[in-house]
C-alpha positions in Angstrom: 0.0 0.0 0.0 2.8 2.3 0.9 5.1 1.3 -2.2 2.0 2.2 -4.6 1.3 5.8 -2.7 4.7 6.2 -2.9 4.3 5.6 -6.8 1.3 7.7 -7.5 3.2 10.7 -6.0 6.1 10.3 -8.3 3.6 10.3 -10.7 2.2 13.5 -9.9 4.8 15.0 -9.6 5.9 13.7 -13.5 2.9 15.2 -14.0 3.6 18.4 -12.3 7.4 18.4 -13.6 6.1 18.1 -17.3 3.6 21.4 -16.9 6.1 23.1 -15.4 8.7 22.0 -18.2 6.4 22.4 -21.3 4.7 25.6 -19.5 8.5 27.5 -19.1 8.8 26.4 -23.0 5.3 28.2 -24.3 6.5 31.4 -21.8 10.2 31.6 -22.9 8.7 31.0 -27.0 6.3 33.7 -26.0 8.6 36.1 -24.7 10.7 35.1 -27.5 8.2 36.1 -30.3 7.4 39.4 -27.9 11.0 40.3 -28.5 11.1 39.1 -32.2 8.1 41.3 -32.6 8.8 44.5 -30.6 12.1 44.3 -32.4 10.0 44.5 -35.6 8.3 47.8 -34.4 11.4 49.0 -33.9 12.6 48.7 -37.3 9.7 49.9 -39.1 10.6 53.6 -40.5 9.5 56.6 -38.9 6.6 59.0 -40.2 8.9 61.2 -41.8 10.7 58.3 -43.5 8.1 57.2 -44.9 6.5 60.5 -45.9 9.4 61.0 -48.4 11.2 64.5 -49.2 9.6 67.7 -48.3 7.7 69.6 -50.6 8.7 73.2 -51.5 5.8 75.5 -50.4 5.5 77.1 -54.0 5.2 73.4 -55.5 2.2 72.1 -52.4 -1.1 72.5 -53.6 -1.9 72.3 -49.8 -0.7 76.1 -49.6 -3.3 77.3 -52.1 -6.1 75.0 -50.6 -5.2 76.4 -46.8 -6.3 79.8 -49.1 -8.8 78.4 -51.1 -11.0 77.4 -47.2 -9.5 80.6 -45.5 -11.4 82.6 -48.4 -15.0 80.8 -47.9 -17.9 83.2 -47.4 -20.3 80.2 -46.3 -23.5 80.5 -44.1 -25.1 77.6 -42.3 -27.8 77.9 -45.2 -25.0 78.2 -48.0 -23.7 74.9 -46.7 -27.0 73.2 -47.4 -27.3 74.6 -50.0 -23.8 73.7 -51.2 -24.8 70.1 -50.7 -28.5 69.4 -51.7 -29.7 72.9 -54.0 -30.0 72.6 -57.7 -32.0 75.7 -58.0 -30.2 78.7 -59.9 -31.5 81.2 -57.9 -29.9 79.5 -54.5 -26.8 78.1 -55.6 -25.7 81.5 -57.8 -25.7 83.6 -55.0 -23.6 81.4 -53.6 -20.9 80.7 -56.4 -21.0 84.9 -57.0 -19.8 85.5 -53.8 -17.2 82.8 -53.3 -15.2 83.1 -56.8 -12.0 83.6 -55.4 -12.4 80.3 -53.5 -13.1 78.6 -56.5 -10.4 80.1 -58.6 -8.0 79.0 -55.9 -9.1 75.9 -56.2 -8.7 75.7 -60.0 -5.5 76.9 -59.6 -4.7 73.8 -56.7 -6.4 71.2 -58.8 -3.5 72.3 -61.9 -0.4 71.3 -59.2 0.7 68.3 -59.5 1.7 67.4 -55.3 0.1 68.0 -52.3 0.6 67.4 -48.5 -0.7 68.5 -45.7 0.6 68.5 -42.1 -1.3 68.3 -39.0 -1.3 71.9 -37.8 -2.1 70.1 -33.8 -2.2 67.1 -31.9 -4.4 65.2 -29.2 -2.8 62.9 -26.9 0.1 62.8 -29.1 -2.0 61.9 -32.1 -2.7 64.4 -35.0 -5.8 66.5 -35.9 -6.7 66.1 -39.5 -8.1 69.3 -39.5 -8.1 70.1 -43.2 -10.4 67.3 -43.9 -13.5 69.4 -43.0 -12.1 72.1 -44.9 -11.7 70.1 -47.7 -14.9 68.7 -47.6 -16.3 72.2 -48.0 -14.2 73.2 -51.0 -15.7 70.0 -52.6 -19.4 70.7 -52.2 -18.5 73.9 -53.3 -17.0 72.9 -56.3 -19.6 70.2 -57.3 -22.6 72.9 -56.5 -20.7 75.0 -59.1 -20.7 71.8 -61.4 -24.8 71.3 -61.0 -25.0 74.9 -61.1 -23.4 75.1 -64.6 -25.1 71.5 -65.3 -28.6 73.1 -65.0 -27.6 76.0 -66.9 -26.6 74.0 -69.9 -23.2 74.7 -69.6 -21.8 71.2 -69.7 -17.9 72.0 -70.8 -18.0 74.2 -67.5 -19.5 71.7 -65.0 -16.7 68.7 -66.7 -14.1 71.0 -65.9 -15.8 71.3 -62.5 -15.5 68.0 -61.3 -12.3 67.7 -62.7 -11.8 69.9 -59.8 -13.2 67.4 -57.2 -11.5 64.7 -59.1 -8.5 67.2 -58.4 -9.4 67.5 -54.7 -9.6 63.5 -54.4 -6.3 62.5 -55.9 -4.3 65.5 -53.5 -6.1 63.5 -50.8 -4.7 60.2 -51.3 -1.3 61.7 -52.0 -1.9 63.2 -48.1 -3.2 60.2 -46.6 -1.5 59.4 -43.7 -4.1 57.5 -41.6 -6.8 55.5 -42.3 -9.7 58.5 -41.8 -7.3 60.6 -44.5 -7.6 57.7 -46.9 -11.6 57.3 -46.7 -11.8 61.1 -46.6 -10.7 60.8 -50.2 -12.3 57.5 -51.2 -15.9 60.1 -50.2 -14.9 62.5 -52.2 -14.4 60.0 -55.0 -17.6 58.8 -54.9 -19.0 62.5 -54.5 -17.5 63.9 -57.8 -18.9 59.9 -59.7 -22.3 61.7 -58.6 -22.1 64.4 -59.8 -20.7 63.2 -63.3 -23.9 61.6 -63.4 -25.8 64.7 -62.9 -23.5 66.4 -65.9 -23.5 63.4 -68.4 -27.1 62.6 -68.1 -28.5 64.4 -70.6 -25.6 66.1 -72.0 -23.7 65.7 -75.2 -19.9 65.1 -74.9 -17.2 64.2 -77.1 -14.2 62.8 -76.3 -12.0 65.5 -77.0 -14.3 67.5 -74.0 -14.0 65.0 -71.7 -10.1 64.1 -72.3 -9.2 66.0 -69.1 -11.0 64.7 -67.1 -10.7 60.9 -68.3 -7.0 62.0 -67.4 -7.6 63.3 -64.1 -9.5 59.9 -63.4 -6.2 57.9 -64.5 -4.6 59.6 -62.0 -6.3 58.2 -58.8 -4.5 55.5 -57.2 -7.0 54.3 -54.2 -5.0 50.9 -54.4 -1.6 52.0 -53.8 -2.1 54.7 -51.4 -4.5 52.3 -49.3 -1.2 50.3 -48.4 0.9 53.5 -47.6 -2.2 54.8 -45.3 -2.2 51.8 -43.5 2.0 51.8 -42.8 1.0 55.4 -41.4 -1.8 54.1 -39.4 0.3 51.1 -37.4 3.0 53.7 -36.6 0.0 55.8 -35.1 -1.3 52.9 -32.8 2.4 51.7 -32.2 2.5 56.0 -30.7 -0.4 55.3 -28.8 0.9 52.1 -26.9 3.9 53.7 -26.2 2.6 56.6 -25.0 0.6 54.3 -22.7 3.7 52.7 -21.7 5.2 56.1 -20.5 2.2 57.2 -18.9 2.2 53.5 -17.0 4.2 54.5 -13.9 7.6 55.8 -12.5 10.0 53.1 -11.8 9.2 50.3 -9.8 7.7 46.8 -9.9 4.0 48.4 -11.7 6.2 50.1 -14.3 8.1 46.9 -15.4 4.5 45.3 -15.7 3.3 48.0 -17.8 6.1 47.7 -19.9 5.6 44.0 -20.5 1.9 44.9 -21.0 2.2 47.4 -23.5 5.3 45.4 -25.2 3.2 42.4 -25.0 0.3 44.7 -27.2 2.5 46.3 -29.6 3.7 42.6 -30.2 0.2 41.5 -31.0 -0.6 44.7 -32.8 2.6 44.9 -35.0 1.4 40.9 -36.0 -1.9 41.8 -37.2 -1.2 45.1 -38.8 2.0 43.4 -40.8 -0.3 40.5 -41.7 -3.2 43.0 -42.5 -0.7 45.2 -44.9 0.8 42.1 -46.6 -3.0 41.1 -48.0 -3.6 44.4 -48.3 -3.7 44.2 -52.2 -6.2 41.2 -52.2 -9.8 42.6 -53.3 -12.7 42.4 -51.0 -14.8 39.9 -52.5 -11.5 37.3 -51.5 -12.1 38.9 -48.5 -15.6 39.2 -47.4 -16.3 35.6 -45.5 -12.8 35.9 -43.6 -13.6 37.0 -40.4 -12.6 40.4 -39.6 -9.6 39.5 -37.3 -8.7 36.1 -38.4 -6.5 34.9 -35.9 -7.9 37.0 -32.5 -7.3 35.1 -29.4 -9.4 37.3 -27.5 -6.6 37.2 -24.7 -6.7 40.3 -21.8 -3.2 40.9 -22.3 -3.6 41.7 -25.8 -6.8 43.5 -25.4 -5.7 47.0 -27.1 -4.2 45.6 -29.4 -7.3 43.3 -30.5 -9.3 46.4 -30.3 -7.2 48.9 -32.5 -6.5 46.3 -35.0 -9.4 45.0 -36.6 -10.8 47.8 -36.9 -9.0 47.9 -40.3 -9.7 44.9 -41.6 -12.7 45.9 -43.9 -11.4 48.7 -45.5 -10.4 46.9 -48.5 -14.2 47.6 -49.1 -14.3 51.3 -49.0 -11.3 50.8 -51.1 -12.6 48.9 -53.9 -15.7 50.7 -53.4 -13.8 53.7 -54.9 -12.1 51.7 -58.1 -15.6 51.0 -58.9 -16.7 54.5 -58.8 -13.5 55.5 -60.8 -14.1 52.6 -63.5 -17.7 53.5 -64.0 -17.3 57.5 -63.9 -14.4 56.3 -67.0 -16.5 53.9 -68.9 -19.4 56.4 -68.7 -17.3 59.0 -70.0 -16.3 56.7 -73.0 -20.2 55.5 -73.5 -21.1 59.1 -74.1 -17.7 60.1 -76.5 -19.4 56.9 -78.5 -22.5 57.9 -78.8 -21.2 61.6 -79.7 -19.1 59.7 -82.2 -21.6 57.3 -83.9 -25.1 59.1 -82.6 -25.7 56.1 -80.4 -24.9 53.8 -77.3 -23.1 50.3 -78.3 -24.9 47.3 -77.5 -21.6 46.1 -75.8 -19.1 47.4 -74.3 -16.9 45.4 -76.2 -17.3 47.6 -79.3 -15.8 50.6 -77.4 -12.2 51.4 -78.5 -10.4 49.3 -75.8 -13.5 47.0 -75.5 -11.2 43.9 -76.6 -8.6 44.7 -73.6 -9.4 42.5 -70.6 -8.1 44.9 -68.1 -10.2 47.7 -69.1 -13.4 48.7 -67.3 -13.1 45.4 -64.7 -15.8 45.4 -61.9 -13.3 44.7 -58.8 -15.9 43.1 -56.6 -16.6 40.6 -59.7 -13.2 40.1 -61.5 -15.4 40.4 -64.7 -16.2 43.6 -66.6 -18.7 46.3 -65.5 -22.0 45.4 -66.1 -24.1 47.1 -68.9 -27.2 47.7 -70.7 -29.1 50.0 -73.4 -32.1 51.5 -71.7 -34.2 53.6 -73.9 -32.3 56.2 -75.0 -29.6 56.2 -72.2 -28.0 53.3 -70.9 -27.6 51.9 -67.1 -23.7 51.4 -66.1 -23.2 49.1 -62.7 -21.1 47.3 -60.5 -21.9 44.7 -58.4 -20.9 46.7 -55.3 -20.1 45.2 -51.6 -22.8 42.6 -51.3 -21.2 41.0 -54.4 -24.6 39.5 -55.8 -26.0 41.2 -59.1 -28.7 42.6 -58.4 -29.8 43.6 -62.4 -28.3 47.8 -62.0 -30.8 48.3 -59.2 -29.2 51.7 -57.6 -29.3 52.2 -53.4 -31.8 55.3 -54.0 -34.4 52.4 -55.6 -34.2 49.6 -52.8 -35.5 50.5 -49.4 -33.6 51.3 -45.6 -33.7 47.7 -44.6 -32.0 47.0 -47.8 -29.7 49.7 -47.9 -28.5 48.4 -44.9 -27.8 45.1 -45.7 -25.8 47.2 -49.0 -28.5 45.1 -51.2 -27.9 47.2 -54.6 -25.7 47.5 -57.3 -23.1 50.8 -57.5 -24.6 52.4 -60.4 -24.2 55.0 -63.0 -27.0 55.6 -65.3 -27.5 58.2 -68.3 -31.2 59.0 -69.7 -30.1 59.9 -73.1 
């Protein structure tokens, strides 16, 4: 009886041995990856690295746009007007008395680089504050593009949103955080709005619409989607550390703050390196993934599980804005064809690059926008976020419920 106590207690403490053992092997590989990971972080480049030379002031189109919003003669009742009006008699008021804005504008949109710096900062992280400015120059702009639209003029309203086309492309040259990036991406699909309102019943050639079709070439949403997202995991790697500073003065609680916060900026650097290396897959690859594919919902980790996946679907708002591009491009071409031959095509393969198979392609299909004659007009879609055709059915036809659930096509449709 004795002998066999004496055995299950050496088993035990096998047992116990063995935790301890393969327990000190999962910490020390844990601390090891902490330190493989932190050492990552601090490797990366620094925001100015990564922002690239300085700009000259007489060569930053952000000098002439700081002018541009400091000249704004706006009322709370211009603003709405700016955004919803198409009456004349509101919105020329409001274009008479801000033409200096608007020729400072035409004269930003003709520069060629743009950047703006944060002018403060909040807890050590910076205010975008020319985003709401810029916001206003474009509703500006595009209420002088209806303006001109409902006046006839349609060579003046094209040149108008080439403006906000202008606006959107200085915007991702600036973006240097993720709410930069989609601040551009909404002015995107803003001046692919009001294209529509200019093309829909006008009559353009190609040689009218050439720069603008240029302009459009221009935007790179894919490219600078990557960049914003380098800027925005050095911004949460500033946070943690300034979490880490803030964690105590010497003493056993800061040591555990700083394994905290290393512990965090470990997890965090993981998942926003993982995120940036698929960060050129399209969304509809994308959409059934979960949003943070490998969370392990762990306490010690929890900032970092919050800040991260955060990001994870912006590849949406991203290829949201290709679309908008493509189909503001392809509309431009349907409408230089029918100018051309006094009707639409029945395909879009008889357009002059129609054989090409990277021209007009849907990015949340793979295939090539979708298209149909419709009367006298034609209806231009893609198969937007919810990745089903839905037959060109636009979000203004479908109702809230639906809206919500993003149950519509992105669509661009002409009348004649």
């Amino acid at each position: 009886m004795k002998r066999r106590f004496v055995m299950v207690l050496i088993v035990i403490g096998a047992i116990l041995l063995g935790a301890a053992i393969y327990g000190g092997w999962r910490v020390h590989r844990s601390l090891a990856e902490i330190k493989r990971l932190n050492a990552i972080a601090d490797a990366l480049p620094s925001p100015e690295e990564l922002r690239g030379p300085e700009i000259p002031p007489e060569q930053n189109a952000a000098e002439v746009y700081r002018q541009a919003w400091q000249a704004l003669q706006l009322s709370e009742a211009d603003e709405t007007a700016t955004s919803k009006s198409s009456s004349p008699g509101t919105l020329a008021p409001v274009i008479d008395k801000n033409r200096q804005a608007l020729r400072l504008v035409a004269q930003a949109a003709a520069m060629d680089k743009c950047r703006f710096e944060p002018t403060s900062f909040t807890a050590g992280m910076p205010d975008w504050e020319h985003l709401k400015h810029m916001r206003r120059l474009t509703r500006l702009v595009l209420a002088a593009a209806r303006l001109e639209t409902v006046r006839g003029n349609a060579e003046a309203a094209l040149a108008h949103v080439r403006e906000a086309v202008r606006i959107a492309d200085h915007l991702f040259q600036s973006s240097e955080s993720l709410i930069c990036y989609l601040s551009a991406v909404a002015v995107t699909s803003m001046s692919g709005n009001a294209l529509e309102e200019v093309l829909c019943d006008a009559d353009v050639s190609a040689e009218r619409s050439a720069a603008l079709r240029e302009a459009l070439r221009e935007l790179e949403p894919v490219d600078t989607y990557v960049r914003s997202l380098r800027f925005e995991e050095l911004l949460g790697l500033r946070q943690l550390e300034a979490m880490g500073r803030a964690g105590g003065r010497g003493g056993r609680g800061n040591s555990v703050m700083r394994l905290f916060v290393g512990t965090n900026r470990a997890r965090y650097v993981e998942m926003m390196n993982d995120l940036i290396e698929n960060a050129d897959r399209p969304y509809r690859e994308t959409a059934d993934e979960p949003a943070s594919p490998e969370s392990v919902h762990n306490p010690f980790v929890a900032l970092a599980e919050i800040l991260g996946p955060v990001f994870a679907r912006a590849n949406k708002k991203r290829d949201h804005a290709v679309a908008d591009i493509e189909l503001s491009a392809m509309a431009l071409d349907l409408k230089a064809h029918k100018h051309a031959h006094g009707v639409y095509p029945e395909g879009l393969e008889a357009l002059p690059r129609g054989g090409d198979s990277d021209y007009a392609v849907d990015p949340f299909s793979g295939e090539r926008l979708r298209y149909r004659r419709d009367g006298d007009g034609f209806v231009l879609w893609s198969l937007g976020p919810d990745l089903d055709d839905d037959g060109g059915v636009s979000r203004h036809q479908v109702s809230r419920a639906q809206r919500g659930d993003e149950d519509y096509d992105l669509v661009f449709t002409c009348t004649r």
